[in-house]
N, C-alpha and C positions, 0 to 999 in steps of 0.2 A: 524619549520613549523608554530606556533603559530605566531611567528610575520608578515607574508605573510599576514596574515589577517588584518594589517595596513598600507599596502603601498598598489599601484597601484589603489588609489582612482579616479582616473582622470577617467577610464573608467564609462559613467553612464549607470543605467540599468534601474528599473523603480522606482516610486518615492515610498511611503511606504503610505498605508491610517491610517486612524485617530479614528481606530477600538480601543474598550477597550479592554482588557479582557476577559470580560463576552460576550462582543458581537462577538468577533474571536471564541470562544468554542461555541456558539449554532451557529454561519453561518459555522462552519467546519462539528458540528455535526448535520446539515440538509443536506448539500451535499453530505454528506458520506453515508446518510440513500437513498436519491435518486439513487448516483450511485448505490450503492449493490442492489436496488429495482430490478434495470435494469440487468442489469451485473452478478448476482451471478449465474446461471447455467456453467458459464464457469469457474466459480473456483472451481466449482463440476468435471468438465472436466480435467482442468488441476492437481488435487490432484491424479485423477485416474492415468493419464498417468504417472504425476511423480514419483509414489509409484508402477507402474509396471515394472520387471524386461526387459519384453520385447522391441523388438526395432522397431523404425517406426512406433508408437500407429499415428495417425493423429489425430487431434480435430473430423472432424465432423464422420469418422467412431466409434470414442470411444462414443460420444453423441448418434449416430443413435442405438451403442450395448446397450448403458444405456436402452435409449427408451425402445428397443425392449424387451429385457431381462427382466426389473425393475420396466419399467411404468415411465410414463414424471415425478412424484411427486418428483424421487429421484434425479433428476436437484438441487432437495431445500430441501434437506437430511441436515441438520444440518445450517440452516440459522437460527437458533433464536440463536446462540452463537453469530455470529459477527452481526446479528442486534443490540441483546445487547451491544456488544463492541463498535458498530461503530460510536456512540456518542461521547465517551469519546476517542477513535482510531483516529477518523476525528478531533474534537475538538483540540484534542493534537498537531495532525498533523501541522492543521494551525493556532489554534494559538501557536503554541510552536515556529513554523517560524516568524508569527509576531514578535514576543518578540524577538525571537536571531537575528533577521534582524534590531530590534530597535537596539540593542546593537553592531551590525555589521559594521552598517552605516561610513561612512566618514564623515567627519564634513561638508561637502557640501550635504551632503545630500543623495550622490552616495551610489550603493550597487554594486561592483563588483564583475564579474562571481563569481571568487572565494571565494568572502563572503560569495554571495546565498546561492554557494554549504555550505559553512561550516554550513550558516543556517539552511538548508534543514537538515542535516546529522545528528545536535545536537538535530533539534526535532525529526526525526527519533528511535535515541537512545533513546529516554523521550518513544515516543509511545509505540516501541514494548516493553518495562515495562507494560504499561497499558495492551499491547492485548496481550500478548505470552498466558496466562490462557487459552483467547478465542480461540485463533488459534493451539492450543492444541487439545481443545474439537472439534472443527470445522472437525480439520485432521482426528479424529479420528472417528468421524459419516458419514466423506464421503467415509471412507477407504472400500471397495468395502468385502474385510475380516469377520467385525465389523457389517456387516449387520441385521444379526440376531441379534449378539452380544447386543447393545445395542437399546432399543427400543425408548428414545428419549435421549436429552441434558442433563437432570435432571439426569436420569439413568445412564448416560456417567458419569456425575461429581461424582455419590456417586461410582459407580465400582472402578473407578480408584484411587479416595480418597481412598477408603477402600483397595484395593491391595497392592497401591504403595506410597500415602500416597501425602497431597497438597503440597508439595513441586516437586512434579513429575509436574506439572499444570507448571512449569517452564524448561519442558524440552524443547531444542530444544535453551536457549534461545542468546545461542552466535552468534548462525548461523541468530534469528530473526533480533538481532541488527545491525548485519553485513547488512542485506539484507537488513533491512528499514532504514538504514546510506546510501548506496550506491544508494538505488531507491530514497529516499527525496531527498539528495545533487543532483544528475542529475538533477531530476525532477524539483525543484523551480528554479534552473541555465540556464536549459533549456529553462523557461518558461521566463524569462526574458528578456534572448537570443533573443529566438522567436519572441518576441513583436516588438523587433527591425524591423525586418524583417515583422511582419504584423500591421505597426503604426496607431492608431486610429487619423482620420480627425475629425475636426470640425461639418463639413458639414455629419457625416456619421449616418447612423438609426440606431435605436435601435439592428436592426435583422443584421444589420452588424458589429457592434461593437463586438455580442453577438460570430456573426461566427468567430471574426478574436480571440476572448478568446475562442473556443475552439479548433482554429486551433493551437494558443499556447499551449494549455493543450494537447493536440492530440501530438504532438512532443513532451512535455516533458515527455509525458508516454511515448512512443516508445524507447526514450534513457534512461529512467530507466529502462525499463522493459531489454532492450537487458545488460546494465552493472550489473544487479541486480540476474538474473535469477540462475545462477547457484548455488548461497546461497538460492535461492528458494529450489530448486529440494532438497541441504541438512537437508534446515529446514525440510521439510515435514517427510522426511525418519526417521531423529531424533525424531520429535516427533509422528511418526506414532510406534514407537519401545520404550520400557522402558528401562531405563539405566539396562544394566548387562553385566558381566564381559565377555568377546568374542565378545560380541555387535561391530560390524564393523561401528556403528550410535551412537558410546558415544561421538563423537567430530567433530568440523569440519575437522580438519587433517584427522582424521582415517576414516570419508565420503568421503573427498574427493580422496583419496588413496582406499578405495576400489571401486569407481564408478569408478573411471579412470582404474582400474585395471582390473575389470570384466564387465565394458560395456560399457567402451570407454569413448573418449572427447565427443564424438557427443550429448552423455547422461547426463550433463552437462546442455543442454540447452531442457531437454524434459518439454514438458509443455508451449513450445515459447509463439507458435502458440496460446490458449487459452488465457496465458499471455496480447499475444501482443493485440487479439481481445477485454479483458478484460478492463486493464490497458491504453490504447490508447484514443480508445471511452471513457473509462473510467475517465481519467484524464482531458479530456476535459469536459466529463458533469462535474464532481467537483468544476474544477476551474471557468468555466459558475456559475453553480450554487452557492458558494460561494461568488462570487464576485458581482451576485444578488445579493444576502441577504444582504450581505452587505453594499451595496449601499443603501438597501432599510433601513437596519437598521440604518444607518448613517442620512437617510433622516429624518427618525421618529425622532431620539436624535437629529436633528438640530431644528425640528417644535418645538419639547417641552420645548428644552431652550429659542425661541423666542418667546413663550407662556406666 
């Protein structure tokens, strides 16, 4: 499979920029901060539905129960873990794909579908290293259970330290890499895909160039999110439960064998809908907003070399 990744160069996608390092990890980890600004009530949402046994939860009747029940606040019940993370999460993300996109490339310069994806997939795997701790903690303050349970982040992290000990901060974390391999690879593949389909003119403004990057970003969320989702629904369950013997959430096997078994295929993909709301919108502000930053940071390091 490894060598697939050097043939079929001929296809081209889009060209690679001339970002460092340093400047792919803060334009990933500013985007990542904006999306979650916007967007994170619905991964409040979607952690609910996913972690309840019941079926046909819908996004906005679960949001309107939160409301009514809990008060608007617990929409953002446990956002200071992946604020925190979403620096070095975001960061990772894009530039981890820089770098494996530099190394991808064809000797012309080409990055095809299948490269992207690979790109996409190996920063993927780098990320959820960095975030599993967070999304641990996150799972576990949104978990409707846990309410009383734990009174903030801080509180969550010495509980569970002290119970179950930091190595537990990595549960969940085969089902993470699975699911941020298969949402990245779509997702940058996608978006390159897209571009084809939405090509920036010469003649085009600002405010159009901007829509036609989030209408790629918009499609590459929507095909991660629908190939990604049901390692979603397992990461959650995993790490919403502590490894122990009987535990039907010690693995992804024995998750996926018992959702299939006691609440069906359909429950596989609970949590779409939020997902898709999330992730979609989502993926387009990102790729917008990084691809600012970008530019803008690229601007700045071209004035000061001709300084």
């Amino acid at each position: 499979c490894c060598l697939l990744l050097f043939v079929g160069c001929k296809k081209k996608m889009t060209s690679g920029n001339n970002l460092t390092f340093g400047q792919s990890v803060l334009a990933g980890g500013v985007a990542g901060v904006i999306e979650i600004g916007v967007m994170y009530p619905t991964d409040v949402v979607k952690t609910r539905v996913q972690l309840s046994s019941q079926a046909h939860l819908g996004m906005w009747s679960t949001m309107k129960n939160i409301i009514r029940k809990e008060g608007v606040s617990v929409l953002y019940r446990g956002i200071l873990s992946p604020v925190l993370a979403e620096a070095p999460k975001r960061a990772t993300k894009f530039a981890g794909n820089e770098e494996f996109k530099k190394l991808l490339r064809c000797q012309d310069g080409s990055l095809p579908s299948h490269r992207a994806f690979a790109a996409g997939a190996l920063a993927g795997f780098v990320e959820a290293l960095v975030n599993c701790p967070f999304e641990m903690l996150k799972v576990r303050m949104q978990a409707v259970e846990n309410k009383s349970l734990y009174k903030n982040e801080l509180d969550c992290f010495l509980k569970i330290q002290k119970s179950v000990g930091v190595l537990s901060f990595f549960r969940g974390l085969s089902a993470h890499i699975t699911r941020n391999a298969i949402w990245n690879g779509t997702y940058f593949a996608s978006i390159g895909t897209a571009r084809n389909f939405f090509p920036t003119k010469q003649d085009d403004s600002r405010v159009k160039i901007l829509g036609k990057k989030f209408a790629s970003g918009l499609v590459g969320g929507v095909v991660g999110t629908s190939f990604s989702t049901p390692f979603d629904v397992v990461k959650s369950r995993m790490q919403s439960t502590n490894q122990a013997p009987g535990n039907p959430y010690n693995s992804i096997g024995s998750s996926l064998r018992h959702i299939l078994k006691t609440e069906g295929l359909a429950s596989m993909y609970k949590g779409f809908g939020p997902r898709i709301v999330r992730l979609g919108p989502g993926g387009g502000i990102m790729i917008v907003a990084f691809d600012t930053i970008s530019n803008w940071l690229m601007a700045l390091s071209n004035n000061n070399n001709n300084n």
